[in-house]
mmCIF file of the N, C-alpha and C atoms, coordinates in Angstrom:
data_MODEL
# 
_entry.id   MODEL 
# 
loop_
_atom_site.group_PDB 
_atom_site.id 
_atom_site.type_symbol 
_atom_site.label_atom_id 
_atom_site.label_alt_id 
_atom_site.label_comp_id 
_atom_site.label_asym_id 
_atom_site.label_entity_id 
_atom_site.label_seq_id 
_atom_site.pdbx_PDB_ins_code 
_atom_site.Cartn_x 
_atom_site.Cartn_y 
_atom_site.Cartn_z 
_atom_site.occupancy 
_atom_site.B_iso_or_equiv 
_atom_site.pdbx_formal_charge 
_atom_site.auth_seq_id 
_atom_site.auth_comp_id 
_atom_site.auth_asym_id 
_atom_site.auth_atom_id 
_atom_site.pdbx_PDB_model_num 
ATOM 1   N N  . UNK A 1 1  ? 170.010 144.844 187.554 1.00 0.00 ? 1  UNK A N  1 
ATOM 2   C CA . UNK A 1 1  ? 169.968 143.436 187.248 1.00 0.00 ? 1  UNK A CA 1 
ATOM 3   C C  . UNK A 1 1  ? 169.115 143.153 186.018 1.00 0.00 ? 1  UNK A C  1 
ATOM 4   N N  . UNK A 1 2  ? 168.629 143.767 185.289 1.00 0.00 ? 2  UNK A N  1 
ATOM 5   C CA . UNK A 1 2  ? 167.605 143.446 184.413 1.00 0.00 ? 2  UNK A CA 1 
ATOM 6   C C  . UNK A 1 2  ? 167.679 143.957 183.175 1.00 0.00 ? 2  UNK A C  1 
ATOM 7   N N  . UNK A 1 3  ? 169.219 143.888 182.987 1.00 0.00 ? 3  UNK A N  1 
ATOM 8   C CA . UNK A 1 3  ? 169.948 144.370 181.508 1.00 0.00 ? 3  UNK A CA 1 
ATOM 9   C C  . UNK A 1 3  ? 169.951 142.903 180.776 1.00 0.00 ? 3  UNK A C  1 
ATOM 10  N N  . UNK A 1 4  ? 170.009 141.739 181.449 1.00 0.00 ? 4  UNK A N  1 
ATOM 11  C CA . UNK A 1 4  ? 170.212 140.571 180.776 1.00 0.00 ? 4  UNK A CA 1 
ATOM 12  C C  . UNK A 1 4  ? 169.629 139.295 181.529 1.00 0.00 ? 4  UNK A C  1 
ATOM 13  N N  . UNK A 1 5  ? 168.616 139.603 182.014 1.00 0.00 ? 5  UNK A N  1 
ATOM 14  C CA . UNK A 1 5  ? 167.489 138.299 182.856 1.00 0.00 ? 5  UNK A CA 1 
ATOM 15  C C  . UNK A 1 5  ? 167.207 137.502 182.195 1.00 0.00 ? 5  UNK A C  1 
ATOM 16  N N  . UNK A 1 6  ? 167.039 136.765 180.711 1.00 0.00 ? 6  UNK A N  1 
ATOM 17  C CA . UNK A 1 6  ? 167.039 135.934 180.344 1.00 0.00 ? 6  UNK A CA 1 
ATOM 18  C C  . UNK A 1 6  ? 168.182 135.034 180.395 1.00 0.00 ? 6  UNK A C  1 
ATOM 19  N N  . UNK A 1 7  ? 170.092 135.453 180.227 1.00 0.00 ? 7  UNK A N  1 
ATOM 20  C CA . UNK A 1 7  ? 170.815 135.036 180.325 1.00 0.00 ? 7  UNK A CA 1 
ATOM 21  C C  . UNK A 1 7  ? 171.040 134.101 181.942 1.00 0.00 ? 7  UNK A C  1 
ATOM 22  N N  . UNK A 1 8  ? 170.762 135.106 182.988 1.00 0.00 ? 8  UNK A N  1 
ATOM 23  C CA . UNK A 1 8  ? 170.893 134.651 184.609 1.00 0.00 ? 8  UNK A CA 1 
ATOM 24  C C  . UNK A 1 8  ? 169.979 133.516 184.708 1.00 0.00 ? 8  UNK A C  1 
ATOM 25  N N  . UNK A 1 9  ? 168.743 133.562 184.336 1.00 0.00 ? 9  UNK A N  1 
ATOM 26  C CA . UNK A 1 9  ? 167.802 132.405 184.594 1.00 0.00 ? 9  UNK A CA 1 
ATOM 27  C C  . UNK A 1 9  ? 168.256 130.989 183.857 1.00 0.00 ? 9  UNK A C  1 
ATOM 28  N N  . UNK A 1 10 ? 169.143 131.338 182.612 1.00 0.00 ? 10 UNK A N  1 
ATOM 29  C CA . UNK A 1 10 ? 169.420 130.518 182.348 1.00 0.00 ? 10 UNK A CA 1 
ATOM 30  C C  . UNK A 1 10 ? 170.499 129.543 182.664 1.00 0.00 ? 10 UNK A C  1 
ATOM 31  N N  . UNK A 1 11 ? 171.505 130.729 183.230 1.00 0.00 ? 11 UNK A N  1 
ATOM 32  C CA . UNK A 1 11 ? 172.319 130.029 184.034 1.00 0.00 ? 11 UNK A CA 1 
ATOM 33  C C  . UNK A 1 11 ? 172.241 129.377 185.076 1.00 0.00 ? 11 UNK A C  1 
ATOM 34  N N  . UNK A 1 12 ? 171.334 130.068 185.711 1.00 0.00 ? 12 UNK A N  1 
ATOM 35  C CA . UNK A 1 12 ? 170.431 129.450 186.988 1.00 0.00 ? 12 UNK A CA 1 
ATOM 36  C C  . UNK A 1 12 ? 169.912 127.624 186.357 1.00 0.00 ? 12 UNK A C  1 
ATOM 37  N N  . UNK A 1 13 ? 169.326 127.500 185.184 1.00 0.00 ? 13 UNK A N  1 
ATOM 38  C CA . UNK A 1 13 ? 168.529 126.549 185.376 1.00 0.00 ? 13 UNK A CA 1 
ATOM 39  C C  . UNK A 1 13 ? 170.017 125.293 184.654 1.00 0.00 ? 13 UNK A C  1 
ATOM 40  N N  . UNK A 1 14 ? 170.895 125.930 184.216 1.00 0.00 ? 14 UNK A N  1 
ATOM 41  C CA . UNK A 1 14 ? 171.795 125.132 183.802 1.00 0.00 ? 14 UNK A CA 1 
ATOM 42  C C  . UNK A 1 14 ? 173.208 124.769 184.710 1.00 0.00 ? 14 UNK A C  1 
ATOM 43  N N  . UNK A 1 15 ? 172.841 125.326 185.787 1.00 0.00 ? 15 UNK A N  1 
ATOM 44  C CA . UNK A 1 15 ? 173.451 124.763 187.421 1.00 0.00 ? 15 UNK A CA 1 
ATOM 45  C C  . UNK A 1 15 ? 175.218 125.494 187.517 1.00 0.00 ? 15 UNK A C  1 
ATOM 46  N N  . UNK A 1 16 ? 175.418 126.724 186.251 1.00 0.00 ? 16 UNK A N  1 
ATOM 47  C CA . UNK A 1 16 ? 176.127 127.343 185.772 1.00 0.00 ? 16 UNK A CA 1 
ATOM 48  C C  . UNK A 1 16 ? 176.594 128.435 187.444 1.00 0.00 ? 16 UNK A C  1 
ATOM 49  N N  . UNK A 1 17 ? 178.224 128.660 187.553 1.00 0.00 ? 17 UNK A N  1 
ATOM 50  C CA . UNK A 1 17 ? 178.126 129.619 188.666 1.00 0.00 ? 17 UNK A CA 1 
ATOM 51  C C  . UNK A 1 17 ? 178.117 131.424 188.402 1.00 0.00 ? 17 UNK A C  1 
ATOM 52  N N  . UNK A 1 18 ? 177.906 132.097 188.810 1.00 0.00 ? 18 UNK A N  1 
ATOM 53  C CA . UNK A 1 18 ? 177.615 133.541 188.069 1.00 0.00 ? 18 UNK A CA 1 
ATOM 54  C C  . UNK A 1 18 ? 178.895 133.987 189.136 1.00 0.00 ? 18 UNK A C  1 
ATOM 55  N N  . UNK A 1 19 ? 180.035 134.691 188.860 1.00 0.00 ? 19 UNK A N  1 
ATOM 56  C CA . UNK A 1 19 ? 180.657 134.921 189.574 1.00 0.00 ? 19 UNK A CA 1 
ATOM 57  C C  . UNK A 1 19 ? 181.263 136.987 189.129 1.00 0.00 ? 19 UNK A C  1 
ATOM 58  N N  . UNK A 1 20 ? 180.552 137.338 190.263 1.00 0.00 ? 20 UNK A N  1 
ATOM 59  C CA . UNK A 1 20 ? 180.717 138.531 190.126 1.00 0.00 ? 20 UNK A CA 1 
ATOM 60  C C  . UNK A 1 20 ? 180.841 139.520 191.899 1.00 0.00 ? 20 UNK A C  1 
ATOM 61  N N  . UNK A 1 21 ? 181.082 140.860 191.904 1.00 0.00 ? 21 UNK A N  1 
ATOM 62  C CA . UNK A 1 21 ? 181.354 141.256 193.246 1.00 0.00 ? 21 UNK A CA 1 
ATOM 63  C C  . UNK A 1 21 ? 180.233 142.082 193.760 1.00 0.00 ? 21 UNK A C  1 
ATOM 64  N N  . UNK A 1 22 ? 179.566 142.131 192.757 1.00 0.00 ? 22 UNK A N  1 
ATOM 65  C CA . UNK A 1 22 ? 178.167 142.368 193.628 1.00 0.00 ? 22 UNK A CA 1 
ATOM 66  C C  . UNK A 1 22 ? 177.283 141.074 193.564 1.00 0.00 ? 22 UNK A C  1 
ATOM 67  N N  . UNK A 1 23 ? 177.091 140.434 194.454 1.00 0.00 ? 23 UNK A N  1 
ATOM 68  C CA . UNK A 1 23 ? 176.145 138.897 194.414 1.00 0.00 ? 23 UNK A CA 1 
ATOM 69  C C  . UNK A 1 23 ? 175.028 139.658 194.964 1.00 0.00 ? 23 UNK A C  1 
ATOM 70  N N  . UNK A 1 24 ? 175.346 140.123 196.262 1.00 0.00 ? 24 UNK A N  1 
ATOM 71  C CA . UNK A 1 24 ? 173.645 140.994 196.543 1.00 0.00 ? 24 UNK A CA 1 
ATOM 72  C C  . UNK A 1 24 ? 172.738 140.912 195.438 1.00 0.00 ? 24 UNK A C  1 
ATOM 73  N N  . UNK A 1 25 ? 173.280 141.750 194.654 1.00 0.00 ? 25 UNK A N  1 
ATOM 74  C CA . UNK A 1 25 ? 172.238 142.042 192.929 1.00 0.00 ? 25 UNK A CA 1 
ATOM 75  C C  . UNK A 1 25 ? 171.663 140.587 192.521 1.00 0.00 ? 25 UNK A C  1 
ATOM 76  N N  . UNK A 1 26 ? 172.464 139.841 192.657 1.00 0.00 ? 26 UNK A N  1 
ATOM 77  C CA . UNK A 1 26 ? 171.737 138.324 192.214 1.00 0.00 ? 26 UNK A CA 1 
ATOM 78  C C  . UNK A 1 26 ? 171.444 137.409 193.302 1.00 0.00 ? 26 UNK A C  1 
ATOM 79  N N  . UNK A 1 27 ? 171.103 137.606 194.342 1.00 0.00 ? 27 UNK A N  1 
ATOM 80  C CA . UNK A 1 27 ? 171.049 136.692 195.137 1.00 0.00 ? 27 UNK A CA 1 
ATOM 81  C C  . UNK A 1 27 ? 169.693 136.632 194.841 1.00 0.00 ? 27 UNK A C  1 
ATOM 82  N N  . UNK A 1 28 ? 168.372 137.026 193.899 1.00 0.00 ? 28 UNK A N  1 
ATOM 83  C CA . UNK A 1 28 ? 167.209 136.904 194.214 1.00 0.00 ? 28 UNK A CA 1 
ATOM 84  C C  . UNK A 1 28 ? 166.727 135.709 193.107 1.00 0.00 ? 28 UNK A C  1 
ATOM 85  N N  . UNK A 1 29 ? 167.851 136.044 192.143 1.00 0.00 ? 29 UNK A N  1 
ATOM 86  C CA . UNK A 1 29 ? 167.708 134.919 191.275 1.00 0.00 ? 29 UNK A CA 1 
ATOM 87  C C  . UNK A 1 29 ? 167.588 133.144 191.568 1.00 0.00 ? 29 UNK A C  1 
ATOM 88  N N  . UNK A 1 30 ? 166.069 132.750 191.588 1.00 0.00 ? 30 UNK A N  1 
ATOM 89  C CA . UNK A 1 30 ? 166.704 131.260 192.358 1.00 0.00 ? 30 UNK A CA 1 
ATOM 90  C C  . UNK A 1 30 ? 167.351 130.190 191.507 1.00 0.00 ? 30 UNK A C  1 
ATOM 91  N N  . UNK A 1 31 ? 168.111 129.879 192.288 1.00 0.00 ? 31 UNK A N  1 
ATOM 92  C CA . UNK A 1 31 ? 169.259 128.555 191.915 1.00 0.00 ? 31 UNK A CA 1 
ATOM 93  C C  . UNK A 1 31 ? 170.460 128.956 191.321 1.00 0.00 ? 31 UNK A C  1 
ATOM 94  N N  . UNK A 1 32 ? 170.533 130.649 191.241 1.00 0.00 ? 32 UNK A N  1 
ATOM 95  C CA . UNK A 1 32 ? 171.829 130.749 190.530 1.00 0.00 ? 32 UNK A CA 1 
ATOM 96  C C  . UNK A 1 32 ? 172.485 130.798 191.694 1.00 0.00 ? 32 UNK A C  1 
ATOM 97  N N  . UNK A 1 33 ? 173.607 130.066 191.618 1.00 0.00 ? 33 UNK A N  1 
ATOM 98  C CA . UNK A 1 33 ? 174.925 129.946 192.106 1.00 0.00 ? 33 UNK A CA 1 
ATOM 99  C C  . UNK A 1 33 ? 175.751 130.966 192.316 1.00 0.00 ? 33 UNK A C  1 
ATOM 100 N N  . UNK A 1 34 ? 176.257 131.447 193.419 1.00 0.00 ? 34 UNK A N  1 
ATOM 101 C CA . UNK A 1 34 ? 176.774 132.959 193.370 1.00 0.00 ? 34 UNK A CA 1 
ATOM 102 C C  . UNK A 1 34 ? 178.343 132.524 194.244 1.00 0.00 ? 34 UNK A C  1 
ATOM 103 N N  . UNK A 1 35 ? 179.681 133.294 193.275 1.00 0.00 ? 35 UNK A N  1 
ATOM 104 C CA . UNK A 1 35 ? 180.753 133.561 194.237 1.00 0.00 ? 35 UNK A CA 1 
ATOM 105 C C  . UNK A 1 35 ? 181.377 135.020 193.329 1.00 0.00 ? 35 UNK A C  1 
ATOM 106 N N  . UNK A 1 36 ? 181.746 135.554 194.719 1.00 0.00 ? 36 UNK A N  1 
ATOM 107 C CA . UNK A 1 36 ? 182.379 137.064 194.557 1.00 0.00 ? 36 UNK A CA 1 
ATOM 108 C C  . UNK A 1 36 ? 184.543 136.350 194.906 1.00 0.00 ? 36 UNK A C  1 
ATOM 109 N N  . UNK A 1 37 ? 185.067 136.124 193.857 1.00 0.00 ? 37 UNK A N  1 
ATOM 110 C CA . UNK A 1 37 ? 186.240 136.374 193.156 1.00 0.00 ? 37 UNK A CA 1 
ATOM 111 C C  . UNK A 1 37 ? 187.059 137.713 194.458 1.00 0.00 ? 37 UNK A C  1 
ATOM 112 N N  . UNK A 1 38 ? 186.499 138.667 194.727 1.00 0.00 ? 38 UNK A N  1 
ATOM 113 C CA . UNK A 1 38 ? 187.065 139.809 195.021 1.00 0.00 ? 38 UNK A CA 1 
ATOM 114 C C  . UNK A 1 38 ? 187.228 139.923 196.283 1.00 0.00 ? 38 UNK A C  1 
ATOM 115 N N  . UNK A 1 39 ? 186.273 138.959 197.134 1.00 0.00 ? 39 UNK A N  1 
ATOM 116 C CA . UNK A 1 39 ? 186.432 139.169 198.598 1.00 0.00 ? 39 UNK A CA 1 
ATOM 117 C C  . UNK A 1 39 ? 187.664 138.699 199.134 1.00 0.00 ? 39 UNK A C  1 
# 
């Protein structure tokens, strides 16, 4: 997760959804918005 932590936080603070199939990996991020597409 920490190839691009400035980008996630920012998405986080811009109410942006991060949509990827591992959310685990980001679920620690707070306020980012998480959906997995794949399930």
């Amino acid at each position: 997760m920490s190839k691009y932590p400035d980008e996630r936080r920012a998405a986080a603070l811009a109410k942006l959804t991060m949509v990827a199939n591992n959310t685990r990996e980001f679920e620690r991020v707070d306020g980012l918005k998480l959906e997995n597409w794949v399930q």
